[in-house]
C-alpha positions, 0 to 999 in steps of 0.5 A, spaced: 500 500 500 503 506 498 501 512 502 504 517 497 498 520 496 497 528 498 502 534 496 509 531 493 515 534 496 522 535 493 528 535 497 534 535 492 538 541 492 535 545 487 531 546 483 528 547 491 521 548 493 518 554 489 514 558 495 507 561 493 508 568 493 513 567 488 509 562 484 503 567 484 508 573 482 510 569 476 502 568 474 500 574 471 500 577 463 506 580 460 509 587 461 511 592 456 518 591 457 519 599 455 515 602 460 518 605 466 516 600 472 520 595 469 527 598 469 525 600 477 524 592 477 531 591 475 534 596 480 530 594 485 532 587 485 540 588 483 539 592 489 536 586 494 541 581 490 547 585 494 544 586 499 544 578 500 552 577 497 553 582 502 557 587 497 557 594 495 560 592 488 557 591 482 553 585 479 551 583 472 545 579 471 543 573 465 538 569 463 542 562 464 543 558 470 549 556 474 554 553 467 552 560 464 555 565 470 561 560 469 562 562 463 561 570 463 565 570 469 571 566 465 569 571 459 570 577 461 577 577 465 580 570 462 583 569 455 585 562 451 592 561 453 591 564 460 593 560 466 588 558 472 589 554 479 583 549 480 581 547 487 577 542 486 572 539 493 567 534 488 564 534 482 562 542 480 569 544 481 572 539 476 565 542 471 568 549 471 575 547 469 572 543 464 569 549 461 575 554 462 580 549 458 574 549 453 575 556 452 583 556 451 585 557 458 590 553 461 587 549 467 591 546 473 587 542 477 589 541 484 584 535 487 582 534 493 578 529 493 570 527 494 571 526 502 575 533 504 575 541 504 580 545 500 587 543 504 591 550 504 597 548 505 597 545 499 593 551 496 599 556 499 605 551 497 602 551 489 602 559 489 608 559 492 611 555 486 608 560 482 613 565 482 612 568 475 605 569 477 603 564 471 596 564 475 591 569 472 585 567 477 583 562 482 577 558 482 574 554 488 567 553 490 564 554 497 559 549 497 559 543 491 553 540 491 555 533 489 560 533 496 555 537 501 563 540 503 563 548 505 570 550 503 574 555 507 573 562 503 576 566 508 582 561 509 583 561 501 583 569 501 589 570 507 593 564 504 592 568 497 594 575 500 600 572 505 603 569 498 603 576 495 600 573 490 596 577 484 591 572 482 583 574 482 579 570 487 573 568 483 569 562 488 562 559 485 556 560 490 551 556 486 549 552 492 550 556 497 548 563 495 542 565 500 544 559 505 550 558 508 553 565 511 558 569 505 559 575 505 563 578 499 566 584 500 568 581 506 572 575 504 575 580 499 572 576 493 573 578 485 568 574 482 562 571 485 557 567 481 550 564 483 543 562 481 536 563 481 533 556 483 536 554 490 536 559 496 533 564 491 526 559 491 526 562 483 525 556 477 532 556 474 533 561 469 537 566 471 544 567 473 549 573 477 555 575 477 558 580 482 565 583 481 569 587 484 574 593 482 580 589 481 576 584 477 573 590 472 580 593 471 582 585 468 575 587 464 577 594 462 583 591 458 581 584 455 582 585 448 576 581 447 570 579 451 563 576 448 557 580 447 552 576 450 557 574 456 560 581 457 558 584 464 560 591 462 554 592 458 549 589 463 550 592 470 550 599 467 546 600 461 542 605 458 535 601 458 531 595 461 532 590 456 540 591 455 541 588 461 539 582 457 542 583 451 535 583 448 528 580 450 529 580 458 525 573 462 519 578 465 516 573 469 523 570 473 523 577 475 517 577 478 518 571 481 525 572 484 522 579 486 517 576 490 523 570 493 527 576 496 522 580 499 521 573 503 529 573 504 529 581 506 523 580 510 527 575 514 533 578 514 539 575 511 542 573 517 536 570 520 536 566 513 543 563 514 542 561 522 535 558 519 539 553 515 544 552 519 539 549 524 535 545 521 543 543 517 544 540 524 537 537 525 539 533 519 546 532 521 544 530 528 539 524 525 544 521 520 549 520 525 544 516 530 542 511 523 550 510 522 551 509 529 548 501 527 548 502 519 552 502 514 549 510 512 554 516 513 555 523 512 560 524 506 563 530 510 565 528 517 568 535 519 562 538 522 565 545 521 566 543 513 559 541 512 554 545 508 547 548 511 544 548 503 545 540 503 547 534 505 550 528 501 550 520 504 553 514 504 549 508 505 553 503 500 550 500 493 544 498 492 540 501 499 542 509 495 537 507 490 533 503 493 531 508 499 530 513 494 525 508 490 522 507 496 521 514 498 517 516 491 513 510 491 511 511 498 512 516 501 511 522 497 518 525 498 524 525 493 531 525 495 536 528 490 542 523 487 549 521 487 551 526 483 558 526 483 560 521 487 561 515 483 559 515 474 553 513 473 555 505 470 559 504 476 554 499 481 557 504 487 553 510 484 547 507 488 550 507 494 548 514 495 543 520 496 543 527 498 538 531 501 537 538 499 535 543 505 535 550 502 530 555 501 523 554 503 524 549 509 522 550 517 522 544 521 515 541 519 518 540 513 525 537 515 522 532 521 517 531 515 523 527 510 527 525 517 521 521 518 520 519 511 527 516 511 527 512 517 520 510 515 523 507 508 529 504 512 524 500 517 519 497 510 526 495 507 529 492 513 536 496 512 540 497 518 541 503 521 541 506 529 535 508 533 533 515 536 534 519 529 528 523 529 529 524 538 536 527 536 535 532 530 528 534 535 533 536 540 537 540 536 532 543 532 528 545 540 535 547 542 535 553 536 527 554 537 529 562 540 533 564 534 530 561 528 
C-alpha cells in the first residue's frame, strides 16, 4: 500500500521548493518591457541581490543558470592561453575547469578529493611555486553540491594575500548563495557567481555575477570579451532590456522579486542561522542511523559541512533503493549521487543527498527525517535508533533564534 498520496515534496538541492508568493508573482500577463516600472524592477532587485552577497560592488545579471555565470565570469577577465589554479572539493569544481580549458585557458587542477575541504597548505605551497605569477585567477567553490563540503573562503583569501600573490579570487556560490553565511566584500572576493533556483526559491533561469574593482580593471583591458557574456554592458546600461542583451525573462523577475522580499523580510542573517539549524537537525539524525548502519555523512568535519545540503553514504544498492522507496511511498524525493561515483559504476547507488535550502522550517525537515527512517524500517536496512529524538533536540535547542 503506498501512502504517497497528498502534496509531493522535493528535497534535492535545487531546483528547491518554489514558495507561493513567488509562484503567484510569476502568474500574471506580460509587461511592456519599455515602460518605466520595469527598469525600477531591475534596480530594485540588483539592489536586494547585494544586499544578500553582502557587497557594495557591482553585479551583472543573465538569463542562464549556474554553467552560464561560469562562463561570463571566465569571459570577461580570462583569455585562451591564460593560466588558472583549480581547487577542486567534488564534482562542480572539476565542471568549471572543464569549461575554462574549453575556452583556451590553461587549467591546473589541484584535487582534493570527494571526502575533504580545500587543504591550504597545499593551496599556499602551489602559489608559492608560482613565482612568475603564471596564475591569472583562482577558482574554488564554497559549497559543491555533489560533496555537501563548505570550503574555507576566508582561509583561501589570507593564504592568497600572505603569498603576495596577484591572482583574482573568483569562488562559485551556486549552492550556497542565500544559505550558508558569505559575505563578499568581506572575504575580499573578485568574482562571485550564483543562481536563481536554490536559496533564491526562483525556477532556474537566471544567473549573477558580482565583481569587484580589481576584477573590472582585468575587464577594462581584455582585448576581447563576448557580447552576450560581457558584464560591462549589463550592470550599467542605458535601458531595461540591455541588461539582457535583448528580450529580458519578465516573469523570473517577478518571481525572484517576490523570493527576496521573503529573504529581506527575514533578514539575511536570520536566513543563514535558519539553515544552519535545521543543517544540524539533519546532521544530528544521520549520525544516530550510522551509529548501527552502514549510512554516513560524506563530510565528517562538522565545521566543513554545508547548511544548503547534505550528501550520504549508505553503500550500493540501499542509495537507490531508499530513494525508490521514498517516491513510491512516501511522497518525498531525495536528490542523487551526483558526483560521487559515474553513473555505470554499481557504487553510484550507494548514495543520496538531501537538499535543505530555501523554503524549509522544521515541519518540513522532521517531515523527510521521518520519511527516511520510515523507508529504512519497510526495507529492513540497518541503521541506529533515536534519529528523529536527536535532530528534535537540536532543532528545540535553536527554537529562540530561528
Amino acid at each position: 500500500m503506498s501512502a504517497s498520496s497528498g502534496r509531493h515534496y522535493l528535497a534535492i538541492p535545487g531546483p528547491s521548493v518554489m514558495p507561493d508568493e513567488v509562484l503567484r508573482a510569476m502568474h500574471r500577463p506580460g509587461p511592456n518591457i519599455y515602460a518605466k516600472e520595469q527598469g525600477d524592477l531591475m534596480a530594485g532587485l540588483l539592489a536586494d541581490l547585494k544586499t544578500v552577497a553582502r557587497t557594495t560592488r557591482q553585479a551583472a545579471m543573465y538569463i542562464a543558470n549556474g554553467h552560464g555565470t561560469w562562463e561570463a565570469a571566465l569571459a570577461n577577465v580570462l583569455a585562451a592561453g591564460d593560466h588558472v589554479l583549480v581547487l577542486a572539493t567534488g564534482r562542480f569544481a572539476h565542471g568549471w575547469a572543464h569549461m575554462a580549458r574549453q575556452l583556451g585557458i590553461a587549467t591546473e587542477v589541484l584535487d582534493f578529493g570527494l571526502r575533504s575541504a580545500v587543504d591550504l597548505q597545499r593551496v599556499n605551497e602551489a602559489l608559492a611555486a608560482d613565482k612568475s605569477h603564471r596564475y591569472k585567477a583562482v577558482l574554488a567553490v564554497h559549497v559543491d553540491t555533489a560533496t555537501s563540503v563548505l570550503n574555507d573562503i576566508r582561509g583561501l583569501r589570507a593564504v592568497i594575500d600572505a603569498a603576495g600573490h596577484p591572482a583574482l579570487l573568483m569562488v562559485d556560490c551556486i549552492a550556497s548563495f542565500g544559505c550558508d553565511a558569505f559575505e563578499t566584500d568581506a572575504l575580499g572576493v573578485d568574482v562571485m557567481v550564483a543562481a536563481c533556483q536554490k536559496g533564491l526559491m526562483t525556477p532556474p533561469g537566471l544567473g549573477f555575477v558580482f565583481f569587484s574593482e580589481r576584477a573590472a580593471a582585468v575587464r577594462a583591458k581584455m582585448e576581447r570579451v563576448s557580447s552576450y557574456w560581457d558584464w560591462n554592458k549589463r550592470s550599467s546600461p542605458d535601458e531595461f532590456y540591455e541588461y539582457f542583451c535583448g528580450t529580458p525573462p519578465t516573469h523570473h523577475l517577478y518571481g525572484l522579486r517576490a523570493a527576496l522580499t521573503m529573504i529581506l523580510d527575514e533578514g539575511i542573517e536570520a536566513v543563514w542561522q535558519r539553515h544552519l539549524l535545521l543543517s544540524r537537525g539533519i546532521h544530528a539524525a544521520v549520525e544516530a542511523w550510522g551509529a548501527n548502519g552502514p549510512m554516513e555523512l560524506n563530510i565528517a568535519d562538522p565545521q566543513c559541512r554545508s547548511s544548503a545540503v547534505t550528501a550520504i553514504r549508505i553503500g550500493a544498492p540501499l542509495g537507490t533503493e531508499l530513494r525508490e522507496w521514498l517516491v513510491e511511498h512516501a511522497g518525498v524525493t531525495l536528490g542523487i549521487g551526483l558526483g560521487m561515483a559515474e553513473p555505470n559504476d554499481p557504487e553510484w547507488h550507494g548514495f543520496f543527498r538531501i537538499g535543505h535550502m530555501g523554503h524549509i522550517n522544521r515541519q518540513m525537515t522532521m517531515g523527510v527525517l521521518g520519511s527516511i527512517d520510515n523507508g529504512l524500517k519497510s526495507l529492513g536496512i540497518a541503521h541506529g535508533g533515536g534519529a528523529l529524538e536527536a535532530a528534535s533536540v537540536v532543532l528545540s535547542e535553536g527554537h529562540q533564534s530561528a
